[in-house]
N, C-alpha and C positions, 0 to 999 in steps of 0.2 A: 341179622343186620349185615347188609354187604358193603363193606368201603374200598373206597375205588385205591386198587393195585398199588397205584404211586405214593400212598399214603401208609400203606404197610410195610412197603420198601423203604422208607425214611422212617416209619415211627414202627419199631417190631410190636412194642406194648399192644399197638391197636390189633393186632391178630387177634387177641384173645376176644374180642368183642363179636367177631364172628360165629363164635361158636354159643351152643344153644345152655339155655341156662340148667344149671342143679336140681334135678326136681325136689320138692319139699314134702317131706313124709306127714300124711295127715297126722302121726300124734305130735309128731315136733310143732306142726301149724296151734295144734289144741297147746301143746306145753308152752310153746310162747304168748301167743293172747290170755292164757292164766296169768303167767310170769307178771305179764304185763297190765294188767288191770288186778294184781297183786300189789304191785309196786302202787299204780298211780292213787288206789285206794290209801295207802300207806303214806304218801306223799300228802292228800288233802288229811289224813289224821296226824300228818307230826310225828309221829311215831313207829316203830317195826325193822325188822330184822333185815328188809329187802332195803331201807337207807344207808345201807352200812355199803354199799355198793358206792356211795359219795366219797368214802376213804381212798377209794383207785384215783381220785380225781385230786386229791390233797398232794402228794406227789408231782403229778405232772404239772399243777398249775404254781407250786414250789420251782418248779426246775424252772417255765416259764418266766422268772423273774430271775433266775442265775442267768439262763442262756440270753437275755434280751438284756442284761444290766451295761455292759458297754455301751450299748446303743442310747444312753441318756437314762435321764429321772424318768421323763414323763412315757417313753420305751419301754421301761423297765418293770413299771409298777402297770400299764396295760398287756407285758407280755405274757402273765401269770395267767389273765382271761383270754388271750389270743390264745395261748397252746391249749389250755384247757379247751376249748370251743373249737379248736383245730384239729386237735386227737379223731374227736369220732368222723369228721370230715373225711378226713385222710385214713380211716379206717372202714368209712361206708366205699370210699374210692378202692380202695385196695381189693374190698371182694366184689365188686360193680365189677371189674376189668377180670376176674379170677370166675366171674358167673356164679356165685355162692350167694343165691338169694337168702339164706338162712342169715347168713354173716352179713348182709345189708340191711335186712330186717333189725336186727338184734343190735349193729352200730348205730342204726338211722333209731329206732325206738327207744329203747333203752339207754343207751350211753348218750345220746344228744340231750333226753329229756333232764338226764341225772345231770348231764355239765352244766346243762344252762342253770340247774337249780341252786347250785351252791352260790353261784353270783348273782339271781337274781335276791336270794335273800343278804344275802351281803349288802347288795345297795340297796333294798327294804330299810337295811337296819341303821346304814350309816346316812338316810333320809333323815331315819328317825331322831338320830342323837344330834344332828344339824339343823331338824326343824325346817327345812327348806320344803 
């Protein structure tokens, strides 16, 4: 990808987008599509050792409601799902610009799917106990 001169002169970050991507080792390609139709299996059964990967996520969306509680009630109590739902963002971004398809692969499949799951059953469940 070529960006025009005046753009890299004001923005250094955009250099890196220049250059050619990581290649990806056929069994790393094989070891993640396992990984990951490991997981997703384990995810429609409730159960297995690859959900335990959701505890990385208990942390950050903890901290999201310390770091956002100044900013009001209603701030505070959706900062917990913003940084959680922000992490892998900001982490498929970081090797998108670094050319580390593995490390975009693995944030964009893995960690977005595992983020979005703990809040989607969250609001499953507090559906449920409201009856709405």
């Amino acid at each position: 990808m070529h960006l025009p001169e005046s753009w890299t002169e004001r923005l250094p970050l955009l250099e890196d987008l220049g250059q050619d991507w990581e290649p990806v080792p056929r069994a790393a390609l094989v070891g993640w599509i396992i990984f990951y139709v490991l997981f997703l299996y384990q995810v429609a059964r409730g159960s297995g050792i690859l959900l335990l990967m959701d505890g990385v996520f208990v942390p950050i969306h903890e901290g999201g409601h310390l770091l956002f509680r100044l900013a009001g009630e209603f701030i505070s109590v959706a900062g917990g799902t913003f940084l959680q739902l922000f992490v892998p963002f900001a982490l498929a971004a970081y090797f998108f610009f670094r050319r580390q398809s593995q490390g975009v692969a693995f944030a964009c499949s893995s960690f977005s799917s595992s983020s979005c799951l703990l809040p989607l059953i969250w609001l499953m469940r507090a559906r449920r106990i409201c009856r709405c």
